[in-house]
KEKE-3310 file (N, C-alpha, C; in steps of 0.2 Angstrom, whole numbers, plus 5000, padded with zeros to 4 digits):
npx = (4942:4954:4964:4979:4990:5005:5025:5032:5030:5034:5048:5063:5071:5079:5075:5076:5082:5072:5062:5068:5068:5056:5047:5052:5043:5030:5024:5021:5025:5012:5003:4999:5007:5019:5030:5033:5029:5021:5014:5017:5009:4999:4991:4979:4967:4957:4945:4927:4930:4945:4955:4968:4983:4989:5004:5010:5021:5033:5043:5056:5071:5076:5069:5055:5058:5071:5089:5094:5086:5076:5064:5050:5039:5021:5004:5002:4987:4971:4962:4948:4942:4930:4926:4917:4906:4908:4907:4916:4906:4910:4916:4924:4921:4932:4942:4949:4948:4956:4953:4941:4931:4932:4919:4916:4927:4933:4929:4920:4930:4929:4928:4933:4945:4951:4960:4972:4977:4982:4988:5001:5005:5011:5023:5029:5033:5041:5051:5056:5061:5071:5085:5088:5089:5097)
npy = (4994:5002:4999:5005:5005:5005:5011:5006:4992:4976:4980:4979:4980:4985:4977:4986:4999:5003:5005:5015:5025:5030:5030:5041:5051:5048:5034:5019:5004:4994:4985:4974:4961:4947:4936:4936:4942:4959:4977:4994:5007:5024:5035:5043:5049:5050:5052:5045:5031:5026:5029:5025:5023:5007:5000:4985:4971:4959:4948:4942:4935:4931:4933:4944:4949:4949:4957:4962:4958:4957:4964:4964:4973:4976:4979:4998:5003:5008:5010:5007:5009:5008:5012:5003:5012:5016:5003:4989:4974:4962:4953:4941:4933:4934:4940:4955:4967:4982:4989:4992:4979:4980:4990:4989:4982:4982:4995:5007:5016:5034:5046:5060:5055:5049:5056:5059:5049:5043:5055:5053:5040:5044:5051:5042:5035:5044:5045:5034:5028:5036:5034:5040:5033:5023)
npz = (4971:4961:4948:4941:4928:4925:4923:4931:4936:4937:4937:4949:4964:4979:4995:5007:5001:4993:5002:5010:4999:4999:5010:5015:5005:5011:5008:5019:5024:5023:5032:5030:5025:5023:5023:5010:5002:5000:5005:4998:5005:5003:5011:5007:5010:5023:5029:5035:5035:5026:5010:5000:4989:4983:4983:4976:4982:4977:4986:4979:4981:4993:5009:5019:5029:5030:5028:5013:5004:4987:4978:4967:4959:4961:4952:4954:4966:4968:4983:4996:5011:5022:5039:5052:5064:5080:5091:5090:5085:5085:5093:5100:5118:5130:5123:5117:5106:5100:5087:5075:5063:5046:5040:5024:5015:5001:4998:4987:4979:4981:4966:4966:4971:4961:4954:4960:4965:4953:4948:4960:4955:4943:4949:4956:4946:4940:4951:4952:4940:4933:4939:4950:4959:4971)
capx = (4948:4954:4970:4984:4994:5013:5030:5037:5028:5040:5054:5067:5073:5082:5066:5079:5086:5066:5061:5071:5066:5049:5046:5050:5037:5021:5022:5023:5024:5005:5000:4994:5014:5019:5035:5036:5023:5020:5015:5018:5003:5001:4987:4978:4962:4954:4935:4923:4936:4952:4956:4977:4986:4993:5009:5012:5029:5033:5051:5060:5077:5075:5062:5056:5060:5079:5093:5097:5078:5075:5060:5048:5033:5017:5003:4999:4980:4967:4960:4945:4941:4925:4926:4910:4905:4907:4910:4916:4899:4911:4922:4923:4922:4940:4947:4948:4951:4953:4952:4933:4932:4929:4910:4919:4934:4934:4922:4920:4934:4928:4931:4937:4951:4956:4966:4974:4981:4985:4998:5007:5008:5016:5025:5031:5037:5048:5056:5059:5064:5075:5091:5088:5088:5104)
capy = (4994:5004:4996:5011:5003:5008:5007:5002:4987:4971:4982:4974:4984:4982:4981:4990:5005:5006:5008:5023:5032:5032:5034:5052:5055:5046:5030:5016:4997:4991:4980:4965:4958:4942:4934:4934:4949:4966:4982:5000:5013:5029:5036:5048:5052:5046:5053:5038:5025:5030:5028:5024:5021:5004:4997:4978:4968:4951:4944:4937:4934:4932:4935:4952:4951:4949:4959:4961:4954:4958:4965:4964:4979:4975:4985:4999:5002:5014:5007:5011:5004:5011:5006:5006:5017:5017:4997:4982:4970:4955:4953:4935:4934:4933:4942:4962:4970:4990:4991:4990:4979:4987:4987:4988:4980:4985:4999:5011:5023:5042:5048:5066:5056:5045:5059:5060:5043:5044:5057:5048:5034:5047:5055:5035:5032:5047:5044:5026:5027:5042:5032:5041:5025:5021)
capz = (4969:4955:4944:4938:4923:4927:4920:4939:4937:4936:4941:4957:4969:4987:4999:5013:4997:4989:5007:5011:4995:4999:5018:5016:5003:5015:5009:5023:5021:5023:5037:5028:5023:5024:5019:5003:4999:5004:4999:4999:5007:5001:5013:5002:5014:5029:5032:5035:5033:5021:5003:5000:4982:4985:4978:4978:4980:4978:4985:4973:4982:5001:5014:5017:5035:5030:5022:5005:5000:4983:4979:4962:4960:4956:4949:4959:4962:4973:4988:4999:5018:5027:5046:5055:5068:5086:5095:5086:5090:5083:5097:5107:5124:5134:5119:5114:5100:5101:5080:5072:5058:5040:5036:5016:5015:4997:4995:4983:4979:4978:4960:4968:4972:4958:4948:4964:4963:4945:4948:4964:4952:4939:4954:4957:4940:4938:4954:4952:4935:4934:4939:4955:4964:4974)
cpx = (4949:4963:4973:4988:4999:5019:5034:5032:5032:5047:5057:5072:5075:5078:5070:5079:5076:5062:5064:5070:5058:5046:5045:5044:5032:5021:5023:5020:5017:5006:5001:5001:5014:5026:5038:5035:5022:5017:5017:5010:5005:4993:4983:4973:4959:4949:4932:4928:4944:4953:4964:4977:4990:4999:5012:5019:5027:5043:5053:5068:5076:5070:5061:5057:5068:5083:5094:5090:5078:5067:5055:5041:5029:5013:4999:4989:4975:4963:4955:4941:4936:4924:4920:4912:4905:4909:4910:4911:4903:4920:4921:4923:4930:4947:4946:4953:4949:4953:4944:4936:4928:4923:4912:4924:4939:4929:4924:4925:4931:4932:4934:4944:4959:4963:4973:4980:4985:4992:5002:5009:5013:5023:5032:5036:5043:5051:5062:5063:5068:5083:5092:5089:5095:5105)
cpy = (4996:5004:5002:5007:5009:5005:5005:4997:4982:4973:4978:4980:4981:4984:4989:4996:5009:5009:5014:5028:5034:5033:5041:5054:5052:5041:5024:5008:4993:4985:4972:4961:4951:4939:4935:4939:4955:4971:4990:5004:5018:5032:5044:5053:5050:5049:5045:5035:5028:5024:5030:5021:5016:5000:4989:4977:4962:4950:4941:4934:4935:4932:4942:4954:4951:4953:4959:4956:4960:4958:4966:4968:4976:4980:4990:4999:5006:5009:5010:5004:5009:5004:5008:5010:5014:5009:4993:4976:4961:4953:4945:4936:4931:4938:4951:4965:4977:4992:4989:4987:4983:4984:4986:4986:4983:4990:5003:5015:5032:5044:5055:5063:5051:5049:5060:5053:5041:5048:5055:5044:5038:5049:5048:5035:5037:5045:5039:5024:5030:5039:5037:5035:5023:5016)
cpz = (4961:4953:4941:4935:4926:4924:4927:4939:4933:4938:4946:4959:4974:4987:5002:5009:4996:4996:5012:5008:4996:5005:5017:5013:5005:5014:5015:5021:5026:5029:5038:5023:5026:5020:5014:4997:5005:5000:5002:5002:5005:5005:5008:5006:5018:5033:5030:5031:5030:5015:5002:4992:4989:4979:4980:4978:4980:4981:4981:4974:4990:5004:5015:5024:5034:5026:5017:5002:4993:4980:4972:4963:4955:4953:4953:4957:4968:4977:4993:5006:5020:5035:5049:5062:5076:5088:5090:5090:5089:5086:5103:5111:5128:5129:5118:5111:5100:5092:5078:5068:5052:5040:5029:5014:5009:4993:4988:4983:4974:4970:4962:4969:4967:4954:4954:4965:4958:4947:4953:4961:4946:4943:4955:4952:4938:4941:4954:4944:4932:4935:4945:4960:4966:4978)
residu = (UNK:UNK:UNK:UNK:UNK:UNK:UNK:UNK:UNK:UNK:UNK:UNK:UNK:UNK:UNK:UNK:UNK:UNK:UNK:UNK:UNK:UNK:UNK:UNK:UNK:UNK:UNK:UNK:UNK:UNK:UNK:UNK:UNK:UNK:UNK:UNK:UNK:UNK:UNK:UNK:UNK:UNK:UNK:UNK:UNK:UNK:UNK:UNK:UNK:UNK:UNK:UNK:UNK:UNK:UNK:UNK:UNK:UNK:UNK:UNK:UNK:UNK:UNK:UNK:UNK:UNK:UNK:UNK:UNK:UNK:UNK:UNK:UNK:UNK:UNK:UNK:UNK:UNK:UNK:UNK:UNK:UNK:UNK:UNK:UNK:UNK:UNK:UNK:UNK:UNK:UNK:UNK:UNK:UNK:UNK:UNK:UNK:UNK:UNK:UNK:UNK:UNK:UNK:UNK:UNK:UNK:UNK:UNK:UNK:UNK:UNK:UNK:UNK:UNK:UNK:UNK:UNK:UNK:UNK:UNK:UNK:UNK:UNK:UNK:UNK:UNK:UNK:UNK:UNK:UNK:UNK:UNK:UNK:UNK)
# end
């Protein structure tokens, strides 16, 4: 995991408003959510496993399942998953899971693609700080 200092951090956004400006440009609201927290995905490349800029939130006014949640940004940060190859061997009996787990959950992130991160986080900060935001 590699940490990108930002000035959209501690920012508040509608989840519903900041989730419509960023859809379009690829990012989608990550998996691993839960009430209160969430984050943004930014898929950047996905040879043996994938490597995503992620951008955290916190609720700070509602749930994020509900309306009008209010939403505060943390710090984004580069992220790398390696999934093993071929059958998940850590599957109980009576249960199936068609997803392998990661053999890395937080492996290393390719330096080819940290600048690459960098500027989406630049990319991030103009949009969102622009007064573009409706």
């Amino acid at each position: 995991m590699i940490e990108i200092p930002s000035s959209v951090e501690g920012k508040q956004f509608d989840l519903y408003k900041l989730e419509k400006m960023l859809k379009p440009i690829g990012y989608s609201i990550g998996g691993n959510w839960d009430y209160d927290h969430g984050a943004f995905d930014y898929k950047i490349n996905d040879e043996v496993g994938y490597q995503f800029l992620r951008l955290p939130f916190s609720a700070i006014d509602g749930q994020l399942d509900a309306h009008n949640c209010t939403v505060e940004l943390g710090r984004p940060f580069l992220l790398s998953h390696k999934y093993q190859i071929g059958l998940d061997d850590n599957v109980s009996a009576g249960t199936l899971n068609q997803f392998s787990e990661p053999v890395d959950k937080d492996a290393s992130f390719p330096q080819q693609y940290v600048e690459t991160g960098k500027v989406l986080v630049k990319e991030l900060e103009s949009m969102l700080n622009s007064g573009q935001f409706s």
